[in-house]
Residue frames as qw, qx, qy, qz and C-alpha x, y, z in Angstrom:
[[0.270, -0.748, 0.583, -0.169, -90.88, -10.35, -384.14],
 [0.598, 0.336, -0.728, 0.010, -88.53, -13.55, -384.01],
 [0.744, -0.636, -0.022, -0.202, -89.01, -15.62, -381.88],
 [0.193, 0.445, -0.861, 0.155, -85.83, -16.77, -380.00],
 [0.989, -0.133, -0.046, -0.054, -86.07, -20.71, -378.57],
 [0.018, 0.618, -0.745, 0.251, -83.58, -22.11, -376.39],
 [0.787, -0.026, -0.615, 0.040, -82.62, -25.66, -375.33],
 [0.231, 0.412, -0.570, 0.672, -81.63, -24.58, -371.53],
 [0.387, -0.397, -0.772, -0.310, -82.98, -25.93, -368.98],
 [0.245, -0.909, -0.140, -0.308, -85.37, -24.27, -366.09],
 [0.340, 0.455, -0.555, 0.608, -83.23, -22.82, -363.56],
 [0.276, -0.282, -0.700, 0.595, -83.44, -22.39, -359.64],
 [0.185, -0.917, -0.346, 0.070, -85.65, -20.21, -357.40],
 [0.341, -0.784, -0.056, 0.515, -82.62, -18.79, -356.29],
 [0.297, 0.086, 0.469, 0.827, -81.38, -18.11, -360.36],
 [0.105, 0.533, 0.528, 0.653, -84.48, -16.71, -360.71],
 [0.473, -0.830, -0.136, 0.262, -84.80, -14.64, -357.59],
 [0.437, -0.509, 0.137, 0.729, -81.68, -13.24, -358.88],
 [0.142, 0.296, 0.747, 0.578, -82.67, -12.72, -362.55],
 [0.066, -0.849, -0.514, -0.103, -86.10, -11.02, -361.25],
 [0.269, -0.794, -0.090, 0.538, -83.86, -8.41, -358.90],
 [0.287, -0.286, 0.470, 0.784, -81.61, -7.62, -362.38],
 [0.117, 0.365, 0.643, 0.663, -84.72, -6.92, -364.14],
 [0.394, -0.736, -0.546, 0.070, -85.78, -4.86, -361.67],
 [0.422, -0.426, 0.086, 0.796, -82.92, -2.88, -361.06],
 [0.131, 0.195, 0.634, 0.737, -83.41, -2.28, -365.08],
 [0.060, -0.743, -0.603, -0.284, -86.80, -1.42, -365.28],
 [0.460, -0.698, -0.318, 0.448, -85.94, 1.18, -362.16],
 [0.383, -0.350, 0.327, 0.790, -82.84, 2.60, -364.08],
 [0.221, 0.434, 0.680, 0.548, -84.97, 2.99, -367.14],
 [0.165, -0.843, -0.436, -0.269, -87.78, 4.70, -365.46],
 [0.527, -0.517, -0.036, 0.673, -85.19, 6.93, -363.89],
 [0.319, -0.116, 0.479, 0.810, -84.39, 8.38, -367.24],
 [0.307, 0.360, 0.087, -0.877, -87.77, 8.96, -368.15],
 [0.376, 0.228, -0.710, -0.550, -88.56, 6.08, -369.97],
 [0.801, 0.048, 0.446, -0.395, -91.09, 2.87, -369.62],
 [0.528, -0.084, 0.845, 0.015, -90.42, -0.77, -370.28],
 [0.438, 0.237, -0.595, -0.630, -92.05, -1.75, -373.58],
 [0.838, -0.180, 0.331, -0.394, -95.04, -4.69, -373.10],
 [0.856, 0.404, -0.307, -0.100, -93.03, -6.63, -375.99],
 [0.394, 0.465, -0.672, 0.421, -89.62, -6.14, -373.76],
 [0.627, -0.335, 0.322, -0.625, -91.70, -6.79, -370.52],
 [0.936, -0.027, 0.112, -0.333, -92.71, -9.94, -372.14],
 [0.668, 0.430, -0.533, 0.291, -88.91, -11.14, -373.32],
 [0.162, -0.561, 0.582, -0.565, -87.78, -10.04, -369.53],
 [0.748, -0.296, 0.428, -0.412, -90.21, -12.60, -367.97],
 [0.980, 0.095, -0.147, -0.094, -88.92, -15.35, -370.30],
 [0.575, 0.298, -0.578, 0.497, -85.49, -14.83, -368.79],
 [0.295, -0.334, 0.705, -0.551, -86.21, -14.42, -365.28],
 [0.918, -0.039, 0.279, -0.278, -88.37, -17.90, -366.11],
 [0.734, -0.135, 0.613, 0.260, -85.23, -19.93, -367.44],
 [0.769, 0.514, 0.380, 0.030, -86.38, -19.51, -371.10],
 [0.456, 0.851, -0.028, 0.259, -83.89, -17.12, -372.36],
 [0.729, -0.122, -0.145, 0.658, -80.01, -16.79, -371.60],
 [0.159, -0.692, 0.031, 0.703, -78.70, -12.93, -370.77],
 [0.066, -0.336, 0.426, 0.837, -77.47, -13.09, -374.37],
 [0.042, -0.533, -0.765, -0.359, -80.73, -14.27, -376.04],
 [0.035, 0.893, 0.449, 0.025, -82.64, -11.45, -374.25],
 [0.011, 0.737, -0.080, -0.672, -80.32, -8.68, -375.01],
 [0.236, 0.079, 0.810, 0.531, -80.32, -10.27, -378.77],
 [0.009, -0.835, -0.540, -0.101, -84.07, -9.91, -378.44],
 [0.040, 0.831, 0.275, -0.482, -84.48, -6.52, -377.21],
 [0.131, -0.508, 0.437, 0.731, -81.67, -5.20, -379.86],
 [0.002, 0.389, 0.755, 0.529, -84.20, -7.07, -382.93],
 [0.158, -0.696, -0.671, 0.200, -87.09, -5.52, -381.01],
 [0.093, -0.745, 0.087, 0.655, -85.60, -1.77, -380.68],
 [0.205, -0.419, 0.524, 0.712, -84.55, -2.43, -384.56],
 [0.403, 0.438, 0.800, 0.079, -87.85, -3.63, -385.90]]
């Protein structure tokens, strides 16, 4: 897998307090359908709700990831 690297820097508690609930929501909706998180997309999720990745860098990732 690629890695993605970003120059952005860390965000707030309260960006990432929001960032955790939208990957939460996700994960919910997912496992609604009948599905389960991947540990690879698990591990992209936690670098955007930590700062490291921008919305469009981790839906970049997940779309290389799903296409590997």
């Amino acid at each position: 897998m690629d890695q993605v690297v970003s120059s952005k820097p860390l965000i707030s508690e309260a960006e990432r307090d929001r960032r955790r609930a939208a990957i939460n929501y996700g994960r919910g909706s997912v496992r609604l359908e009948g599905f389960v998180v991947s540990p690879e997309a698990e591990a992209l999720n936690q670098r955007y709700i930590d700062g490291e990745l921008t919305r469009e860098e981790l839906t970049q990732a997940i779309l290389r990831l799903h296409r590997a």
